[in-house]
VOVEX-975572 format. One record per residue: residue number from 1; residue in one letter; x, y, z of N, C-alpha, C in turn. Coordinates in pm, whole numbers, plus 32768, in hexadecimal, padded with zeros to 4 digits. Atoms other than C-alpha are relative to their C-alpha. Example, Ala and Ser with C-alpha at 12.3 -4.5 7.8 and 13.67 -1.06 7.14 Angstrom:
<nodes>
<1, A, <8059, 7F89, 8000>, <84CE, 7E3E, 830C>, <805A, 8078, 8000>>,
<2, S, <7FAE, 7F89, 7FFA>, <8557, 7F96, 82CA>, <7FB3, 806D, 8049>>,
</nodes>
This chain:
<nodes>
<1, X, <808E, 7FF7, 801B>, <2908, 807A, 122D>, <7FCA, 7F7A, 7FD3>>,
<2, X, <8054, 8056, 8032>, <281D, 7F61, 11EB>, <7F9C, 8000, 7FB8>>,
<3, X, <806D, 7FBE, 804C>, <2718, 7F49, 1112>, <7F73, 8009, 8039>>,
<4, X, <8075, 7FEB, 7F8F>, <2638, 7F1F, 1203>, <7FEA, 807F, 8045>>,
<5, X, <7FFA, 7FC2, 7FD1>, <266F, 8044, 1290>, <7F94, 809B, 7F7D>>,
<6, X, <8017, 7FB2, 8058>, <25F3, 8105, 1134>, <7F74, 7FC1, 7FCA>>,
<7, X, <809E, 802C, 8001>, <246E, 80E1, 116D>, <7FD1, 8031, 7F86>>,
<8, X, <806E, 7FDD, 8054>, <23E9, 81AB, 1079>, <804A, 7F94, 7F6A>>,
<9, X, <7FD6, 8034, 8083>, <24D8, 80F8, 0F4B>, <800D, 7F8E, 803B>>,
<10, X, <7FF2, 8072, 7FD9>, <2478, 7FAA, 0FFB>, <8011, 7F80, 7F4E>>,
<11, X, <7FD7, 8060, 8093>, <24CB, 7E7B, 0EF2>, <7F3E, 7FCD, 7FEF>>,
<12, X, <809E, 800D, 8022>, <2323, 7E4C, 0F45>, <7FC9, 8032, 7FB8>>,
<13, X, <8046, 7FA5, 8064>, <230A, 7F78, 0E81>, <8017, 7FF6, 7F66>>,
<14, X, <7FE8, 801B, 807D>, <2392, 7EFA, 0D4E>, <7FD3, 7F63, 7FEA>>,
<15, X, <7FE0, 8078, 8027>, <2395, 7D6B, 0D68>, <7F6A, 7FF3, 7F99>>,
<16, X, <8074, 8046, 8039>, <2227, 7D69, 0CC8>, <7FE6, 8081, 7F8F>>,
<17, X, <7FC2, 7F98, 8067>, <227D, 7E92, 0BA9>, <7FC3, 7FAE, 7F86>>,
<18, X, <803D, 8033, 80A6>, <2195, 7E76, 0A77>, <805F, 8006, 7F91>>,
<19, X, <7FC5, 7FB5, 804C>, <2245, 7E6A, 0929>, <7FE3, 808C, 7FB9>>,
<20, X, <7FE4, 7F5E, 8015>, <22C6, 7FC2, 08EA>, <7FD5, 7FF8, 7F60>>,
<21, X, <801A, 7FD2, 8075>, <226E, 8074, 07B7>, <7FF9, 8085, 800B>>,
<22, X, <7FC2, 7F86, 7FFB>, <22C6, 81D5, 0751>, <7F71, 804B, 8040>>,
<23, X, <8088, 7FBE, 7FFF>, <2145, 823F, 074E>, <7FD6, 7FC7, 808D>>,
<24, X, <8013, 800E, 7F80>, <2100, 818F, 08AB>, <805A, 806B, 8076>>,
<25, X, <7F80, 7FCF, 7FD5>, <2248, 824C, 092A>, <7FB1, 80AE, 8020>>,
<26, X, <8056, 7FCD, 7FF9>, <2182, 837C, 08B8>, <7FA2, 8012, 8051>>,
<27, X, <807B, 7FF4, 7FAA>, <205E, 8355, 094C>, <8005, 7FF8, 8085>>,
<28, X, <7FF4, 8026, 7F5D>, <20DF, 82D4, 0A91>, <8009, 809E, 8043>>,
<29, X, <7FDF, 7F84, 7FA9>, <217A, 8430, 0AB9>, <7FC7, 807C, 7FD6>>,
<30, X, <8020, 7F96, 802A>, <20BA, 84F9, 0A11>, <7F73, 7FE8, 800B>>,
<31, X, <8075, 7FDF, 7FFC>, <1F50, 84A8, 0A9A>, <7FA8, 8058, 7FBF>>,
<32, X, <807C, 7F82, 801E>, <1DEF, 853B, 0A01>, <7FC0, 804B, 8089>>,
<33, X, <8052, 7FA1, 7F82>, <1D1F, 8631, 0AF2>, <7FDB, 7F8D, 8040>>,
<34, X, <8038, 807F, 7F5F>, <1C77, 84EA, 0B7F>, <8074, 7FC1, 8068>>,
<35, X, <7F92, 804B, 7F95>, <1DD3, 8474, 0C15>, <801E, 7F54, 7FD8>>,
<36, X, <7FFC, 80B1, 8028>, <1D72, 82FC, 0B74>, <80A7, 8017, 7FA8>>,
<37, X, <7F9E, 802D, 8058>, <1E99, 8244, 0B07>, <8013, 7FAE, 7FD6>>,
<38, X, <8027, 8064, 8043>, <1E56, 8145, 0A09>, <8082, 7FEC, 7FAF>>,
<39, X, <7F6C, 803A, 808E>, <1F50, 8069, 08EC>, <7F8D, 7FEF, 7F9B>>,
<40, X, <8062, 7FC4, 807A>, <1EE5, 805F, 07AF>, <8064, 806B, 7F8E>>,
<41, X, <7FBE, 7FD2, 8073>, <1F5D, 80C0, 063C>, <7FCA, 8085, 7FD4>>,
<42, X, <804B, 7FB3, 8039>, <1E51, 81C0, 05FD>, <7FF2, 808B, 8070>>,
<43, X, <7FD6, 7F7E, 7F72>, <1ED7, 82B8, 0759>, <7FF4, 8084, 7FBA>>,
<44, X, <7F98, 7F8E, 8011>, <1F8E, 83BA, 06B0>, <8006, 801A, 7F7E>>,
<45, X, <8010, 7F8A, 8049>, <1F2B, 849A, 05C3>, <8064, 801C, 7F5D>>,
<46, X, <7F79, 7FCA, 8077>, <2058, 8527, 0535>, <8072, 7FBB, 8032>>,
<47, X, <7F8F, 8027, 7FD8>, <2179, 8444, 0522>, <8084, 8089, 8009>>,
<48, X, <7FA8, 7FAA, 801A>, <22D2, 84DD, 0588>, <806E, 7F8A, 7FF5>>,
<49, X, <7F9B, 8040, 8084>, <23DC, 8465, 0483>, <8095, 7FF7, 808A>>,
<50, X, <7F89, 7FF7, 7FC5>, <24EB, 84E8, 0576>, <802A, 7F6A, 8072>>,
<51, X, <800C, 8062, 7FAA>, <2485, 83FF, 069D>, <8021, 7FA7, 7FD5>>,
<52, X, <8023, 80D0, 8021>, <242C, 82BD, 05E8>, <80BB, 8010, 7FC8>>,
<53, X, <7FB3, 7FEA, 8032>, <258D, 831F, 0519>, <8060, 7FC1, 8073>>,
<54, X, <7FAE, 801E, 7F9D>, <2634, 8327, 0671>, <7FDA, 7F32, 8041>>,
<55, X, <8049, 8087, 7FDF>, <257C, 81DB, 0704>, <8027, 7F9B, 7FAE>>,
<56, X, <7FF7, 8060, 8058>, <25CA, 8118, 05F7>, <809D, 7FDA, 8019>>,
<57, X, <7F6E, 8010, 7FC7>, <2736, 8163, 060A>, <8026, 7FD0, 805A>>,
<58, X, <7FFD, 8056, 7F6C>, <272B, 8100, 076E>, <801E, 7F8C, 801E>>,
<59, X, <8052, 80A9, 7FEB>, <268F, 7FCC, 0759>, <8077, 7FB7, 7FAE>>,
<60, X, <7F80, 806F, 8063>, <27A5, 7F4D, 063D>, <80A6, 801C, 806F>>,
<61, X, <7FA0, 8005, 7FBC>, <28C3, 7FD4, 0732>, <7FF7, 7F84, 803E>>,
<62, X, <800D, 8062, 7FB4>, <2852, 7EFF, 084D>, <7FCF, 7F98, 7FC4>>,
<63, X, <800B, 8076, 8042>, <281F, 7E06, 076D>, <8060, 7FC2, 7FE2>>,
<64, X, <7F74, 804D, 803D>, <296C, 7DD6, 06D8>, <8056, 7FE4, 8083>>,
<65, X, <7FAB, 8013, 7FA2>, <29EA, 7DCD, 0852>, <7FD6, 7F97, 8052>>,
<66, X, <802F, 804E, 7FBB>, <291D, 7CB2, 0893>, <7FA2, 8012, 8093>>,
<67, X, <807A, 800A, 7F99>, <27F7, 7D66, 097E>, <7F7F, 8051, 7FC6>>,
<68, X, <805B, 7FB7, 807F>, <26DD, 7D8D, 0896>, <7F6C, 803A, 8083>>,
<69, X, <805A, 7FA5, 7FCB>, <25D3, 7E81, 08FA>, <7F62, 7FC7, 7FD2>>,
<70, X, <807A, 8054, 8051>, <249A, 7DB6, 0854>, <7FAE, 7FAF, 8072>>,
<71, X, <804A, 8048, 7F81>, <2385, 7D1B, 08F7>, <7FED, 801A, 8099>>,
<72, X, <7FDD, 7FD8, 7F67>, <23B4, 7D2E, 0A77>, <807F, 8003, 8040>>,
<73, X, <7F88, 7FF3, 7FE7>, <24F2, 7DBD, 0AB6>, <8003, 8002, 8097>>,
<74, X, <7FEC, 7FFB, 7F74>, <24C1, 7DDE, 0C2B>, <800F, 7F60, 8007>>,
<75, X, <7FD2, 8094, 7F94>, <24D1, 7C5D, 0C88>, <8092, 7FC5, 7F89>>,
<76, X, <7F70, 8006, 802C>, <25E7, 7C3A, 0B7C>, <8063, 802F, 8058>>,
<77, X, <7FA5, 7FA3, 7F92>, <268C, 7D43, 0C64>, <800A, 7FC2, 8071>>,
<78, X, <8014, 8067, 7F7D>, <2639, 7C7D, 0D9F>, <805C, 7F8C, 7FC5>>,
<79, X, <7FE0, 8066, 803C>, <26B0, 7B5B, 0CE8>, <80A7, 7FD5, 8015>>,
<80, X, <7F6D, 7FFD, 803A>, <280B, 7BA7, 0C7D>, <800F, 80C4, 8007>>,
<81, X, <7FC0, 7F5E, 800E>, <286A, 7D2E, 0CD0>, <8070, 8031, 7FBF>>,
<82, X, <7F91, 7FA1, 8035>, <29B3, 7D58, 0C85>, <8011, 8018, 7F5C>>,
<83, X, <7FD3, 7FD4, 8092>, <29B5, 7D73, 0B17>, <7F94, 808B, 7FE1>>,
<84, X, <8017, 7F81, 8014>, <28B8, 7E74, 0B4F>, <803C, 809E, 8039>>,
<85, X, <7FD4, 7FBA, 7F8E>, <2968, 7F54, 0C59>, <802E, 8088, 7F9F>>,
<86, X, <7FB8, 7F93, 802B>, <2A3E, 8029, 0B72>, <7FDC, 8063, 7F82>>,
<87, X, <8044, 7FBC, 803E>, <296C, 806D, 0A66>, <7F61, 8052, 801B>>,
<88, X, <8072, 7FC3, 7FB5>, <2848, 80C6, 0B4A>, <8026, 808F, 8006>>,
<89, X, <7FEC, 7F79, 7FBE>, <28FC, 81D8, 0BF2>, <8045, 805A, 7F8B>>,
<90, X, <7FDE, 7FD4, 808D>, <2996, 8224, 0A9A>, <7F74, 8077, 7FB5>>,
<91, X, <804C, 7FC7, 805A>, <286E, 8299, 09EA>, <7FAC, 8040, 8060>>,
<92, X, <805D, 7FB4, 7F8D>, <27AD, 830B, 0B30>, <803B, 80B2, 7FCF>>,
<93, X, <7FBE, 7F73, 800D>, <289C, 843F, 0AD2>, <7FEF, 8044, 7F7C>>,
<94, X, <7FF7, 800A, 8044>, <28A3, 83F6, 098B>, <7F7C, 8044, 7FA7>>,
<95, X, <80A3, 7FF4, 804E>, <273C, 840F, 091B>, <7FDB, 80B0, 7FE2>>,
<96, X, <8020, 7F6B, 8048>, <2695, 856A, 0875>, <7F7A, 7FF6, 803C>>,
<97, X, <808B, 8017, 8016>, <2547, 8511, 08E1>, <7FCC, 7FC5, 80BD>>,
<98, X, <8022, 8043, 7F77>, <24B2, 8506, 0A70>, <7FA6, 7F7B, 800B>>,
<99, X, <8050, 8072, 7FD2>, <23D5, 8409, 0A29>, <8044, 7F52, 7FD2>>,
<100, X, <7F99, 805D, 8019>, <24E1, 8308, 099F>, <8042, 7FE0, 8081>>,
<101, X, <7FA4, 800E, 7FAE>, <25A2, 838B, 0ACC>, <7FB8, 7FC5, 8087>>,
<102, X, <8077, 8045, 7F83>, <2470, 8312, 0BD4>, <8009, 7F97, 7FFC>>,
<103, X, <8000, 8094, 802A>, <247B, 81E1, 0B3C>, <806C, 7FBA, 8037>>,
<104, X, <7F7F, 8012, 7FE6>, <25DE, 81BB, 0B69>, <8024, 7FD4, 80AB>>,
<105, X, <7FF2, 7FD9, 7F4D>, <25D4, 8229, 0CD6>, <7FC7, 7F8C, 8034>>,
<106, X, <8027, 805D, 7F99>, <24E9, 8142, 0D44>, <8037, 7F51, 7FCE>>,
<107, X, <7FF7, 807B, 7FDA>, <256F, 8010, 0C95>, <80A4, 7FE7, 8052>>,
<108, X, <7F71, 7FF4, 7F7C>, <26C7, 8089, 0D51>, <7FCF, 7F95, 8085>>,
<109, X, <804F, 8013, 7FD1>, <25E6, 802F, 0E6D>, <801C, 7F59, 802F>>,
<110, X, <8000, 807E, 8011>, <2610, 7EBD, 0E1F>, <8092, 7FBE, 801A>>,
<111, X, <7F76, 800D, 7FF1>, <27A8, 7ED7, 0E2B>, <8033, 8025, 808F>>,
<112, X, <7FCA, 7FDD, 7F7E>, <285C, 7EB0, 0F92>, <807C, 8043, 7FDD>>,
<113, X, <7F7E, 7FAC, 7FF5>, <2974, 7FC3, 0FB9>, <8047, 8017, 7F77>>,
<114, X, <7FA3, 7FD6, 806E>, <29A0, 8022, 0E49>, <8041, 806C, 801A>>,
<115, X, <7F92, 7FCB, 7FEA>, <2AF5, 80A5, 0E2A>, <7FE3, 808C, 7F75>>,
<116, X, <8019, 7F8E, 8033>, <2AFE, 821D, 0DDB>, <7F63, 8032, 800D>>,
<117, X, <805F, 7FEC, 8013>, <29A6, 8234, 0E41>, <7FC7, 80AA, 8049>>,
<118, X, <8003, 7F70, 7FA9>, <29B7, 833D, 0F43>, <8002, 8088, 7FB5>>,
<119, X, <7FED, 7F8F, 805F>, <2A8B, 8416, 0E58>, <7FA8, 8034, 7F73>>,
<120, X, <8076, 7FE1, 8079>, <298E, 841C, 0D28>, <7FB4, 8053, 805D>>,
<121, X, <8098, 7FD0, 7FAA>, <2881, 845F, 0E59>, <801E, 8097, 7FF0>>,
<122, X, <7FA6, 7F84, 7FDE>, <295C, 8592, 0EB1>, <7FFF, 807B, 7F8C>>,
<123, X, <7FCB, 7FB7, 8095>, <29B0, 8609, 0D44>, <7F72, 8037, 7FD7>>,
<124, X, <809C, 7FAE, 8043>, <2832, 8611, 0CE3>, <7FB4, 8044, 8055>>,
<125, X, <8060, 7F95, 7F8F>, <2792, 86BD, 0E2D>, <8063, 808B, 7FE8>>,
<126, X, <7FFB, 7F8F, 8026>, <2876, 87BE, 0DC2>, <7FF0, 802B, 7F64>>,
<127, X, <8058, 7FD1, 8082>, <2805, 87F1, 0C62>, <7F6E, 803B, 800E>>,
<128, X, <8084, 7FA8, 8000>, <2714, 8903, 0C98>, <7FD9, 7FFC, 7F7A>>,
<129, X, <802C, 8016, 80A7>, <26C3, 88EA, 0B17>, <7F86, 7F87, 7FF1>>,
<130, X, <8087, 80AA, 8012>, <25F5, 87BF, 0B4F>, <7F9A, 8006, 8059>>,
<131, X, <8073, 7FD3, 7FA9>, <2499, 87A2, 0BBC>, <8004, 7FFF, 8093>>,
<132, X, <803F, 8004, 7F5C>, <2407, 87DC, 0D26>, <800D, 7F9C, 801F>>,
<133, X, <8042, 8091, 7FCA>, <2394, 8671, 0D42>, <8039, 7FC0, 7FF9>>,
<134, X, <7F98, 805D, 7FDF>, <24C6, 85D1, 0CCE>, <804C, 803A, 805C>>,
<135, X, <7FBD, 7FC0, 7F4D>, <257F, 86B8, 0DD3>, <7FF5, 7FC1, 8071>>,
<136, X, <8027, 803A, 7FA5>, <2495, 861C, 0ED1>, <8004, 7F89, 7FE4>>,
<137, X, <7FF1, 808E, 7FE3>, <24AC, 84B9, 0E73>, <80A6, 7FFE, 801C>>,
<138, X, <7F65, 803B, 7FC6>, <2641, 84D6, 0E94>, <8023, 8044, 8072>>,
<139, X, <8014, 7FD7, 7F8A>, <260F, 858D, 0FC5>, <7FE2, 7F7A, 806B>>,
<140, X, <8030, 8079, 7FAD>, <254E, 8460, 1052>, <8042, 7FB4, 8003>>,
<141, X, <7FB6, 8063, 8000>, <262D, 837B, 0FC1>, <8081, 8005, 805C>>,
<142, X, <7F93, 7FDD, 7F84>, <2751, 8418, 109A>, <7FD7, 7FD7, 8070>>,
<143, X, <8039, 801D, 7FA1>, <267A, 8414, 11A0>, <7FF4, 7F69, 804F>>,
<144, X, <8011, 8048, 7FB3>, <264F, 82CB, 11B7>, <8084, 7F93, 7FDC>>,
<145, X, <7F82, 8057, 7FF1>, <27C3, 8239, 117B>, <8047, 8043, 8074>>,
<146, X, <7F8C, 7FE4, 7F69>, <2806, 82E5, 12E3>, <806C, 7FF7, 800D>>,
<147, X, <7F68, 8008, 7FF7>, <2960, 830C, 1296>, <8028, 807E, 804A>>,
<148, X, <7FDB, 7F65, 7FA9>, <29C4, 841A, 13AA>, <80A2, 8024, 7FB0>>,
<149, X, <7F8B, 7FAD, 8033>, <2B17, 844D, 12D9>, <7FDC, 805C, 7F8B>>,
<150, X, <8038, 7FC4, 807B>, <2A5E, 84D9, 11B5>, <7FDB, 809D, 8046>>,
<151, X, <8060, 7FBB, 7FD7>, <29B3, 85DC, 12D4>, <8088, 80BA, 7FD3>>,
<152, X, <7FC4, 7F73, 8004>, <2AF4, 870F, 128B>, <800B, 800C, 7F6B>>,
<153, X, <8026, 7FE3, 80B8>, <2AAB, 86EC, 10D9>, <7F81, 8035, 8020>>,
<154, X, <808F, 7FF1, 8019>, <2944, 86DD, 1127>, <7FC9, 809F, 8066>>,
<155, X, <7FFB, 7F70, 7FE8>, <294E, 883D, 1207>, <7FDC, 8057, 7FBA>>,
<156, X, <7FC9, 7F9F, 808A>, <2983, 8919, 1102>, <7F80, 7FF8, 7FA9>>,
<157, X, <8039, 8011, 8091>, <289D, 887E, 0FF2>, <7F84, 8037, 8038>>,
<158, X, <807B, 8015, 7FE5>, <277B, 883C, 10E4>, <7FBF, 80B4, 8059>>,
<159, X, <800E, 7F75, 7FE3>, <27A1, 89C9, 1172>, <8007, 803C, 7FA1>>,
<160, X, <7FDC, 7F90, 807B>, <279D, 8A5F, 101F>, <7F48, 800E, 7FF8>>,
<161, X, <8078, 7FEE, 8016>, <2631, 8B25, 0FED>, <7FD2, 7FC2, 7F80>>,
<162, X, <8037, 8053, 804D>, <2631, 8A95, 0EA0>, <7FC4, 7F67, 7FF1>>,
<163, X, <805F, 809D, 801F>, <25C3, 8942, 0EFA>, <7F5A, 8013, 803C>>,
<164, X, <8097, 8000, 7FE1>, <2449, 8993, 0FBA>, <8011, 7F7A, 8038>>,
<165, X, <8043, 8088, 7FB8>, <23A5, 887E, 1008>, <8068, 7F6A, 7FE7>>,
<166, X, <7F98, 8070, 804F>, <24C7, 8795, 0F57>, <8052, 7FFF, 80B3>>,
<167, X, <7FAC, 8000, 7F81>, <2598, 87FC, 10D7>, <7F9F, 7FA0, 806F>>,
<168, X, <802A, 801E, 7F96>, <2489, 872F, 11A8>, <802D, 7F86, 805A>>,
<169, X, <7FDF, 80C3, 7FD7>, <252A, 85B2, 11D6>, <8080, 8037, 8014>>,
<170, X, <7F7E, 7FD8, 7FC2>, <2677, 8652, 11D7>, <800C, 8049, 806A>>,
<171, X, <7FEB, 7F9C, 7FAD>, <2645, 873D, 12BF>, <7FE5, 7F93, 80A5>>,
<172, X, <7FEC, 8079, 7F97>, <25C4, 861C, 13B2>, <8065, 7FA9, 8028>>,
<173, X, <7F8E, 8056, 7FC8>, <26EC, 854D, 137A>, <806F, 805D, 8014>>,
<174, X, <7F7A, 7FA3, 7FA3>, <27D8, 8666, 13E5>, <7FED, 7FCD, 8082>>,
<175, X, <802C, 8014, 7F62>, <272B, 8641, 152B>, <8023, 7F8F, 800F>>,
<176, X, <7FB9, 80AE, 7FF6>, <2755, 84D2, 1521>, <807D, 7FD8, 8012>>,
<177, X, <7F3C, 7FF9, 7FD8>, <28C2, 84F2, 14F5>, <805D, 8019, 8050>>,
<178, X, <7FB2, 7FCA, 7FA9>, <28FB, 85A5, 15F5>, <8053, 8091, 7FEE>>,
<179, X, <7F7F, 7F9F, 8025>, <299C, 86B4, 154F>, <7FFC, 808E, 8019>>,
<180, X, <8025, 7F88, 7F91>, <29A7, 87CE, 161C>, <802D, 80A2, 7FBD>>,
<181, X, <800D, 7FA6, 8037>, <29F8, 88B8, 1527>, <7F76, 804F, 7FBC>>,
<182, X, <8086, 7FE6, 802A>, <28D3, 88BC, 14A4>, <7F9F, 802C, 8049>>,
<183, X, <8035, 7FE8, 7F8D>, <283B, 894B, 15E3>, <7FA5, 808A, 7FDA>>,
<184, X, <8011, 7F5B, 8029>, <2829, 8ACB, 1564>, <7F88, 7FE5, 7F65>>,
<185, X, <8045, 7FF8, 808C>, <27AE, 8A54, 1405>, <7F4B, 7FE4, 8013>>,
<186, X, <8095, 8021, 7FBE>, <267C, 89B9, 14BB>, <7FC8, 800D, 8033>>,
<187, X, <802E, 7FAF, 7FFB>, <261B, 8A7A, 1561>, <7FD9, 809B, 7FBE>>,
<188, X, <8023, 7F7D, 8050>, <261B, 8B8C, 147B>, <7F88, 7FF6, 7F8C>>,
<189, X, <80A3, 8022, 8042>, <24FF, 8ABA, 13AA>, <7FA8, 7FD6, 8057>>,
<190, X, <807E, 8029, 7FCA>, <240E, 8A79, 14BD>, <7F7B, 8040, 7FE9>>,
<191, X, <8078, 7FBF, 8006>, <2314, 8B85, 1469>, <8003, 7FFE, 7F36>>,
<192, X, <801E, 8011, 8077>, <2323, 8B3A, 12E3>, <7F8E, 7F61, 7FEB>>,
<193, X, <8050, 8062, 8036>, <21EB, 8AB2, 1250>, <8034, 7F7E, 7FDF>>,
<194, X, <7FBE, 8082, 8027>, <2283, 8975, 119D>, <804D, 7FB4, 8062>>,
<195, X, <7F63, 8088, 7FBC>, <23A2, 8903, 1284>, <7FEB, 803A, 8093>>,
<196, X, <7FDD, 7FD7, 7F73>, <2350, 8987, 13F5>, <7FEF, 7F92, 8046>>,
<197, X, <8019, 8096, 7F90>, <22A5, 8832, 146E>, <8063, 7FBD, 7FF2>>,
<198, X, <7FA7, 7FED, 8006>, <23CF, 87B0, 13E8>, <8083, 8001, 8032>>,
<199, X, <7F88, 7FBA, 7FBB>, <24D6, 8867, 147D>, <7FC3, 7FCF, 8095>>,
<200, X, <8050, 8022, 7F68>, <2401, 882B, 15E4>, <8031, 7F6F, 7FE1>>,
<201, X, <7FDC, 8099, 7FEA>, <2433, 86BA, 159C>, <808F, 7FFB, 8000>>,
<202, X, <7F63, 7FF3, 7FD5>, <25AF, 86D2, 1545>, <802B, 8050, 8082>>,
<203, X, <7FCD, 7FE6, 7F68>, <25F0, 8797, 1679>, <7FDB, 7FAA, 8067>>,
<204, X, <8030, 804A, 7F92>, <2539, 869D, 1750>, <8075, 7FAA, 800A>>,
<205, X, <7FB1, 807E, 7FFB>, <2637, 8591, 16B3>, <8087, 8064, 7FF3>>,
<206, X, <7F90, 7FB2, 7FEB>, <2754, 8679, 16CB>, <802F, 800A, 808C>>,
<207, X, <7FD1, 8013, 7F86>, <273F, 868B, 183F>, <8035, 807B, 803C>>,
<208, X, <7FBA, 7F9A, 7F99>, <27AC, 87E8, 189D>, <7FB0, 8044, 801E>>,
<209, X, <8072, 7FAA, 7FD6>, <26F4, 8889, 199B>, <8034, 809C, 7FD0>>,
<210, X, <8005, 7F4F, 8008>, <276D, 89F4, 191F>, <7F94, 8004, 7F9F>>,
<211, X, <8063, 8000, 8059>, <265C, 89C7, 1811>, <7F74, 8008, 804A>>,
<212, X, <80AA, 7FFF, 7FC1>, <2542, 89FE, 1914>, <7FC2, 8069, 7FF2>>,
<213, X, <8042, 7F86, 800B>, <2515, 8B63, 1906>, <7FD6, 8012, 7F7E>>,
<214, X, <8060, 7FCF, 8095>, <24D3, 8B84, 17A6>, <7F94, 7F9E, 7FEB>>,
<215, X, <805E, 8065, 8007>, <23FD, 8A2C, 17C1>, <7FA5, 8055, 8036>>,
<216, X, <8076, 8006, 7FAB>, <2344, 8AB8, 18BC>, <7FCC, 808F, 7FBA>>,
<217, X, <8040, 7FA3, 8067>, <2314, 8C14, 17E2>, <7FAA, 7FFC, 7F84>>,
<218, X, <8018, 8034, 8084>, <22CC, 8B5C, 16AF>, <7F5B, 800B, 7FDA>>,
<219, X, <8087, 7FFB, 8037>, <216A, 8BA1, 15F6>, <7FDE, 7F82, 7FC8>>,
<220, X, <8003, 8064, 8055>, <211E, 8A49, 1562>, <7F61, 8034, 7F99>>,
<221, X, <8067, 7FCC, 807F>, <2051, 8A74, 142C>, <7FC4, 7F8A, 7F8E>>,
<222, X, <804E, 808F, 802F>, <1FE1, 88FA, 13FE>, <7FE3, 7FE6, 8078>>,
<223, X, <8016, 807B, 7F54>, <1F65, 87F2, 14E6>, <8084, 7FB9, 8017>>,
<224, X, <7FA7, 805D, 7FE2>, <2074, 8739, 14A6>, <8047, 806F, 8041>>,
<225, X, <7FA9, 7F9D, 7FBE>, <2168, 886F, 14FA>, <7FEC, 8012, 80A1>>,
<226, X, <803C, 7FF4, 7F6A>, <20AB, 8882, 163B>, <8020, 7F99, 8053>>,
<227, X, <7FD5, 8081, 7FB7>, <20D7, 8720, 1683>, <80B2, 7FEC, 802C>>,
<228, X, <7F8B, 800A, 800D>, <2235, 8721, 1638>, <805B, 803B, 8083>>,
<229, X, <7FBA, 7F96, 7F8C>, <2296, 8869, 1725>, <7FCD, 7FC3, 8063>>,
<230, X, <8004, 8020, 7F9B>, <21E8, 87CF, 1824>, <8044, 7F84, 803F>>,
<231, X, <7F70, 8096, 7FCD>, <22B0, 8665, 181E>, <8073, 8049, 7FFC>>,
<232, X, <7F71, 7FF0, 7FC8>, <23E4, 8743, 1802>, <800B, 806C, 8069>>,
<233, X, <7FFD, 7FB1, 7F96>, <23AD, 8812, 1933>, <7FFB, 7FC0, 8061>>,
<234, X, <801B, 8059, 7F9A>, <233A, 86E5, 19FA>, <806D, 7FB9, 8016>>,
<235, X, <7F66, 8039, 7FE6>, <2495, 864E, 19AA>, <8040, 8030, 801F>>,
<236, X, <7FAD, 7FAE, 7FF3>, <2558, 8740, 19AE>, <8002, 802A, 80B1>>,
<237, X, <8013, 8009, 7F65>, <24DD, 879B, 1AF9>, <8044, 7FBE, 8055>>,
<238, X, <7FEA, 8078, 7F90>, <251F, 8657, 1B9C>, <80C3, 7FF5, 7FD8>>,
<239, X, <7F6D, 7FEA, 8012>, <26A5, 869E, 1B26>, <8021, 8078, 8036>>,
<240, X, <7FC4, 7F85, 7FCE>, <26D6, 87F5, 1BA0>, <8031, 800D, 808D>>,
</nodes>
């Protein structure tokens, strides 16, 4: 894998990373009704003791290991990676708190081929205990280290009803992989709200025309879903 290859945790998305602060951290992920997301000391309400407690700790780990978290840790990371590599994926697991662990994720983002990175990915998309949204960001993040050996762990996790909307990037890179087990599973979500457009796209990149008849049955119940079944019928087609 390259890091190039892992668009959404591009190193663009971190190299220009305001300094962090517990109450920005907050706010980032915990938007007001307007959606604005401002910095600023005067955010957040009610501090939580636990967080900053955790954060603090953090910050002195990777400190004493020589990759301090202060200021703009993304072009530090660019800079010099490896002293961050192991405590990244360390505390990505580590952490009590999703919005520590967002943080985390994306300055991953900045590190080519941290070691053990996959397996953390793996470990926390199955922790149903943890929110929806971090579900779906380590969903994506799988997604986009296209590692087709990961695709017979990621089966299992990304077919379990407990993930929802958390199964949508995985469920694409099955298809991507090739992994032809996954044939039955994906078709069996095409007519679910959340994941049918989805599943229509992984079957397109999956490549097996036996997936036409249920394509071509399929209710889509977005635009996109609609769009989707129709690029994988038009492919599929031209393979049968």
């Amino acid at each position: 894998m390259s890091s190039a290859s892992r668009t959404t945790l591009s190193a663009k998305t971190v190299s220009g990373y305001q300094p962090i602060t517990v109450r920005w951290l907050r706010r980032l992920f915990n938007p007001s009704k307007s959606g604005a997301i401002e910095s600023g000391p005067d955010l957040v309400d009610e501090p939580d003791p636990d967080l900053e407690r955790e954060y603090e700790r953090m910050l002195a780990e990777f400190a004493a290991v020589g990759a301090p978290l202060d200021g703009h840790p993304g072009a530090r990371i660019l800079a010099n990676p490896g002293p961050y590599e192991a405590p990244l994926v360390d505390w990505l697991e580590r952490s009590e708190h999703p919005s520590i662990k967002h943080w985390l994720l994306q300055l991953l983002g900045a590190v080519p081929d941290p070691p053990g990175f996959a397996e953390a990915l793996l470990r926390e998309y199955g922790r149903f205990e943890l929110p929806d949204d971090w579900r779906w960001s380590v969903g994506n993040a799988l997604y986009d280290l296209n590692d087709r050996a990961l695709a017979p762990r990621l089966l299992p996790l990304a077919s379990d009803a407990r993930q929802g909307m958390a199964a949508q990037m995985p469920l694409i890179a099955l298809g991507r992989a090739k992994y032809v087990p996954a044939l039955q599973p994906l078709i069996a979500r095409l007519n679910d709200p959340e994941l049918g457009g989805h599943a229509a796209e992984a079957l397109r990149h999956l490549g097996d025309p036996r997936a036409l008849p249920a394509l071509e049955q399929m209710t889509p119940q977005s635009d996109y879903a609609r769009t989707a079944r129709q690029r994988a019928i038009r492919a599929l087609t031209r393979t049968a």
